[in-house]
DRENPA-3360 file (N, C-alpha, C; in nm, 2 decimals, always signed):
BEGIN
1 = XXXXXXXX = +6.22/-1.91/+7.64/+6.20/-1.76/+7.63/+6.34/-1.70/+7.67 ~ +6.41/-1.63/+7.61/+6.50/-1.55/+7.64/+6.51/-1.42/+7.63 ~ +6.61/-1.39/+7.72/+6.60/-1.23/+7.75/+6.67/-1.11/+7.65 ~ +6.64/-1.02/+7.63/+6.68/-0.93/+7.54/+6.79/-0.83/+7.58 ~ +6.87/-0.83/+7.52/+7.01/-0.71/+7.57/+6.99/-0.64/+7.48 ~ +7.03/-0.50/+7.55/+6.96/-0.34/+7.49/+7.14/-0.30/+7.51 ~ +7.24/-0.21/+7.39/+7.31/-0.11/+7.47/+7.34/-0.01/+7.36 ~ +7.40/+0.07/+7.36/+7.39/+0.18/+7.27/+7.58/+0.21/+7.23;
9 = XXXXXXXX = +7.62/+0.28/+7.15/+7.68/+0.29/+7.09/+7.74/+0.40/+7.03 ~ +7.78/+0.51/+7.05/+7.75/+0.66/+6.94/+7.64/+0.70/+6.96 ~ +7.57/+0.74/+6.84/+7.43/+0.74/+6.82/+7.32/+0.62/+6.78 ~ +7.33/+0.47/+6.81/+7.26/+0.39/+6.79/+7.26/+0.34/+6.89 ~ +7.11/+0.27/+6.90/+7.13/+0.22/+6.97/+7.07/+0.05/+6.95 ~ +7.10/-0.07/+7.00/+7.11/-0.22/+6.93/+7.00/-0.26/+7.08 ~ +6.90/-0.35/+6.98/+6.86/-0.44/+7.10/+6.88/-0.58/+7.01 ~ +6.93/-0.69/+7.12/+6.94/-0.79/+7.08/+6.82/-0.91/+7.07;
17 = XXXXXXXX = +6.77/-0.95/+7.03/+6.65/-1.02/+7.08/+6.62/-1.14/+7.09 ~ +6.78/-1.24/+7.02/+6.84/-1.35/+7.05/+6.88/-1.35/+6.89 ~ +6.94/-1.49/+6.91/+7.10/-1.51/+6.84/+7.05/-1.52/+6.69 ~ +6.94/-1.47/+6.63/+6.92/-1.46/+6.52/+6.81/-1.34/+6.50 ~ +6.82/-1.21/+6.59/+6.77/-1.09/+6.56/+6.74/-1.00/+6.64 ~ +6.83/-0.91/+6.55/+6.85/-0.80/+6.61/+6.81/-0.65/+6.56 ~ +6.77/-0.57/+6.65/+6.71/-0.40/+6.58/+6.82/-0.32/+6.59 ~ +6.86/-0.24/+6.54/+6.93/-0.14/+6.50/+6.87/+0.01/+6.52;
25 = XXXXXXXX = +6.88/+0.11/+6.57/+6.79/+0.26/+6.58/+6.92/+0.35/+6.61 ~ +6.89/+0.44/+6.50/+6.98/+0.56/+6.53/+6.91/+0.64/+6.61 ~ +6.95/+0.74/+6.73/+6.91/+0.80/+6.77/+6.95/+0.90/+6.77 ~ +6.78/+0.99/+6.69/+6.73/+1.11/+6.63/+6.80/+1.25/+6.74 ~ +6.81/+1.40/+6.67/+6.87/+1.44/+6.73/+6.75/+1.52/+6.82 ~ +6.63/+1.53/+6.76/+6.52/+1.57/+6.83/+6.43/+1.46/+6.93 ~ +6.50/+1.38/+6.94/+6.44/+1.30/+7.06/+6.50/+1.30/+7.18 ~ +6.38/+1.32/+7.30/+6.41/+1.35/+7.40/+6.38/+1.24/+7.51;
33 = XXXXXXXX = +6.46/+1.27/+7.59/+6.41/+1.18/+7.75/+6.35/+1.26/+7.82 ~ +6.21/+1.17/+7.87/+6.07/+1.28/+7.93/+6.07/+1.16/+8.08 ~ +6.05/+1.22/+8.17/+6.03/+1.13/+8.30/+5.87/+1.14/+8.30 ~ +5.83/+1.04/+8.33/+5.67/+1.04/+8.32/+5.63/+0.99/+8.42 ~ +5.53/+1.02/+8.49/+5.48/+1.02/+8.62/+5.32/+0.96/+8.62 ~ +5.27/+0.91/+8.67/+5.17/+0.84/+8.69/+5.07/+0.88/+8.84 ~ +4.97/+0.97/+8.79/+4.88/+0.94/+8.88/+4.85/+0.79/+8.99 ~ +4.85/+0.89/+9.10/+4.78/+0.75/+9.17/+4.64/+0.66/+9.15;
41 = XXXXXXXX = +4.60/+0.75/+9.09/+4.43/+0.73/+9.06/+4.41/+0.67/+8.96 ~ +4.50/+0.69/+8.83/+4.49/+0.62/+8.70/+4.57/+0.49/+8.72 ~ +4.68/+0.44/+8.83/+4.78/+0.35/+8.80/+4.68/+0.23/+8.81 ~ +4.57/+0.19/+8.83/+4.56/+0.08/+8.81/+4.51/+0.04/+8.70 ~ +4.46/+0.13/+8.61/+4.40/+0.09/+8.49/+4.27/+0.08/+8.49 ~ +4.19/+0.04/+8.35/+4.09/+0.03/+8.31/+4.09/-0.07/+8.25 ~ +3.98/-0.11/+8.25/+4.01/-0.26/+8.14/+3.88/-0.24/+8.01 ~ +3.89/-0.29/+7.91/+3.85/-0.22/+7.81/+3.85/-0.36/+7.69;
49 = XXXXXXXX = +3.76/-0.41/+7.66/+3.74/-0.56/+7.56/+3.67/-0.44/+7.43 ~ +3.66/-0.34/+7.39/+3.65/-0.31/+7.24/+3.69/-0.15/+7.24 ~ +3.73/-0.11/+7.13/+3.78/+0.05/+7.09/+3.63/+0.12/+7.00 ~ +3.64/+0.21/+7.00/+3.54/+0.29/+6.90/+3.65/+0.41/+6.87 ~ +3.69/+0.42/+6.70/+3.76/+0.50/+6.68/+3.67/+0.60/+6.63 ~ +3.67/+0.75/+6.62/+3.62/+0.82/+6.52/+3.75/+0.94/+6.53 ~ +3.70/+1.07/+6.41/+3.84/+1.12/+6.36/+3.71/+1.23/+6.27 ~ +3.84/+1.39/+6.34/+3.79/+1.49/+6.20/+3.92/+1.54/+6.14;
57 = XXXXXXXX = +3.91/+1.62/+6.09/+4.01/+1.65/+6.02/+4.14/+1.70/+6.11 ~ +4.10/+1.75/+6.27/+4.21/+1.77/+6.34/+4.21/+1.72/+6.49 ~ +4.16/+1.59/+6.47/+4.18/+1.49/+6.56/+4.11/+1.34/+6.58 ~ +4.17/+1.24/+6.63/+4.17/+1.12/+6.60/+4.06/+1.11/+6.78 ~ +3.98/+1.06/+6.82/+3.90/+1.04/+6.95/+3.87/+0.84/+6.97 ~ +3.93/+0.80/+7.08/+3.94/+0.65/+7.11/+3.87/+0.67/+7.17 ~ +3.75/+0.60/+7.22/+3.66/+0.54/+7.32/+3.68/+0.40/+7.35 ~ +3.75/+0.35/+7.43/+3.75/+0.24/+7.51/+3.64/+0.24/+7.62;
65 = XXXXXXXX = +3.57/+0.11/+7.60/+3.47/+0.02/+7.66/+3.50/-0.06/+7.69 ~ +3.35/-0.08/+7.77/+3.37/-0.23/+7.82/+3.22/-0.31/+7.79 ~ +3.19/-0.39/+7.71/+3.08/-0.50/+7.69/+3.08/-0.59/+7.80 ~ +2.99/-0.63/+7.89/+2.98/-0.74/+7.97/+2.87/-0.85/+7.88 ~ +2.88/-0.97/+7.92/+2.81/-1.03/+7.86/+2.68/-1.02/+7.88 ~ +2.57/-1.05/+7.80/+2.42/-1.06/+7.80/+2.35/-0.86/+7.83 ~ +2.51/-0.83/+7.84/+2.43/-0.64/+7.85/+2.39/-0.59/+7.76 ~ +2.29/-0.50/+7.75/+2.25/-0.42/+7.60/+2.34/-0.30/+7.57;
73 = XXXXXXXX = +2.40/-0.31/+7.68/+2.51/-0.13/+7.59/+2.62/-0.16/+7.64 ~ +2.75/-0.13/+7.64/+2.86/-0.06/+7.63/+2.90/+0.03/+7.69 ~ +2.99/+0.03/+7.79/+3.00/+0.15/+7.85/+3.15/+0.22/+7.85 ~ +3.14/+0.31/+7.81/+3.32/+0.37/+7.77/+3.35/+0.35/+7.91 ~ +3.49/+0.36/+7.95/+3.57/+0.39/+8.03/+3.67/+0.48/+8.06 ~ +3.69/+0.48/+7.91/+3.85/+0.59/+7.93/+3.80/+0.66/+7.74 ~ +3.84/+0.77/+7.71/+3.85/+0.84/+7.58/+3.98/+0.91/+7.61 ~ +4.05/+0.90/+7.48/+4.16/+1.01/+7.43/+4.19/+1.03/+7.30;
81 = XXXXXXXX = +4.20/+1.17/+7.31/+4.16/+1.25/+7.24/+4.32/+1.28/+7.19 ~ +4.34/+1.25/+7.05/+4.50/+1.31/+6.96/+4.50/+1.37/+6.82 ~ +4.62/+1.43/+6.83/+4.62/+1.47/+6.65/+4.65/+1.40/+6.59 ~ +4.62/+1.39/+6.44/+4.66/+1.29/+6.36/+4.77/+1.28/+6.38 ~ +4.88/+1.32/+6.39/+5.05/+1.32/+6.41/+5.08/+1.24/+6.49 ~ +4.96/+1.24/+6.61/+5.03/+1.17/+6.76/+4.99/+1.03/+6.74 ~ +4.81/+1.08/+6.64/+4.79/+0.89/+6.61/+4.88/+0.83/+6.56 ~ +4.92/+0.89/+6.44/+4.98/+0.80/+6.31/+5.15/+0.78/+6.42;
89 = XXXXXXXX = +5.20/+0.86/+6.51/+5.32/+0.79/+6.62/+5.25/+0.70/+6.71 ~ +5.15/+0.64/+6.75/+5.11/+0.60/+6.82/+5.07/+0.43/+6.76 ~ +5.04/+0.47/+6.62/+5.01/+0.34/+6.56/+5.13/+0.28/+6.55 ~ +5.21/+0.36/+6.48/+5.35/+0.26/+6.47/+5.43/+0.20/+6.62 ~ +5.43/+0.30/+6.75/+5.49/+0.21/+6.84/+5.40/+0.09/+6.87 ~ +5.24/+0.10/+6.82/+5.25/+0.01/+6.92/+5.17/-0.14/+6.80 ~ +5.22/-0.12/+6.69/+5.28/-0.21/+6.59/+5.42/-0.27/+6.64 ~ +5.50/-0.15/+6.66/+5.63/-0.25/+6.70/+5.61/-0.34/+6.83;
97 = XXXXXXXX = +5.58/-0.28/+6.92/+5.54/-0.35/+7.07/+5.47/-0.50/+7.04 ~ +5.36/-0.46/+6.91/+5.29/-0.59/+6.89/+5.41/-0.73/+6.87 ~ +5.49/-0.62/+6.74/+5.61/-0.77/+6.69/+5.69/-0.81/+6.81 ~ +5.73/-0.72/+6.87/+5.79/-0.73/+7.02/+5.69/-0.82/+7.10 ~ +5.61/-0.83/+7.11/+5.51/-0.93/+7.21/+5.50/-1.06/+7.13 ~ +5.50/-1.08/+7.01/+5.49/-1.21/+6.89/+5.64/-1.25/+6.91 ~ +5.73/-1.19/+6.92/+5.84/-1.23/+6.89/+5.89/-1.31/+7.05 ~ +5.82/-1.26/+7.18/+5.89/-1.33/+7.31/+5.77/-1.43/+7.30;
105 = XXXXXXXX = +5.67/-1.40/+7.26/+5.56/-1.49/+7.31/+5.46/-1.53/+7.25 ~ +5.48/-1.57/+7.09/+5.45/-1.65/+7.02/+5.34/-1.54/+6.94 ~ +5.30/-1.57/+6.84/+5.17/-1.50/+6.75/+5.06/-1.48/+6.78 ~ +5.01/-1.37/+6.81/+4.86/-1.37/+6.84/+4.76/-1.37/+6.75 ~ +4.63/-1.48/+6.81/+4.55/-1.49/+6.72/+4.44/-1.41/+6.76 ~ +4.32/-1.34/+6.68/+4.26/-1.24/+6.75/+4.13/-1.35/+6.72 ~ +4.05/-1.34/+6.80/+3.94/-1.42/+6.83/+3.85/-1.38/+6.69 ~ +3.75/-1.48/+6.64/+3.70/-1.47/+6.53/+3.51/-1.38/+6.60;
113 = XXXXXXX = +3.55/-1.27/+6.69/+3.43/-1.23/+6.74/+3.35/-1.18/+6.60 ~ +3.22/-1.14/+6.61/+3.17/-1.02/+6.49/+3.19/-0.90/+6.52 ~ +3.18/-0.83/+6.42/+3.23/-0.69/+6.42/+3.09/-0.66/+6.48 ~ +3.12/-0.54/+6.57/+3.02/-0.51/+6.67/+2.92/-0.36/+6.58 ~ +2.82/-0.36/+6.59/+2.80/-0.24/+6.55/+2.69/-0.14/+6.67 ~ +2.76/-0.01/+6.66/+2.74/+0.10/+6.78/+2.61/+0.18/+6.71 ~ +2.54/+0.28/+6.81/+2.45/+0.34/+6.78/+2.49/+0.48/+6.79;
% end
């Protein structure tokens, strides 16, 4: 497993990701650096084994749960609530993050569970 070198350039900026590939990103003139801060309360997380997406015309709503085995329900843990705009940015980073996680640490296989159906 090796390590990745990040540095920038003008307006690009290169991550290396070893000796046969590399990303390339210009950087946009509307993108900003935001310092982001974390609750004490939320930093440990939630943990969450299925999603329930639903969507209206002016917003996308995630319900993360959690199934324990042999329980009859589901219990959310966390919802958030976005606009299509933030979804459709949100899918793609974390498409790239996915290839970024396949690429240090091999392919993921997603378990052949059944598709769950909610009430």
């Amino acid at each position: 497993m090796s390590d990745f070198k990040k540095f920038q350039k003008g307006r690009h900026v290169y991550t290396k990701w070893d000796s046969k590939s590399k990303e390339v990103r210009k950087v946009m003139s509307n993108e900003r650096k935001l310092k982001i801060e974390i609750d004490p309360s939320l930093q440990a997380g939630v943990y969450s084994n299925v999603a329930l997406i639903t969507h209206t015309k002016e917003e996308f709503i995630f319900d993360f749960a959690l199934i324990q085995p042999q329980a009859p329900f589901a219990k959310v843990v966390s919802r958030v609530i976005m606009s299509p705009g933030h979804a459709k940015r949100f899918f793609s980073a974390l498409a790239e993050n996915l290839k970024k996680h396949e690429n240090t640490f091999g392919e993921i296989s997603p378990s052949e569970e059944k598709k769950i159906g909610f009430e």
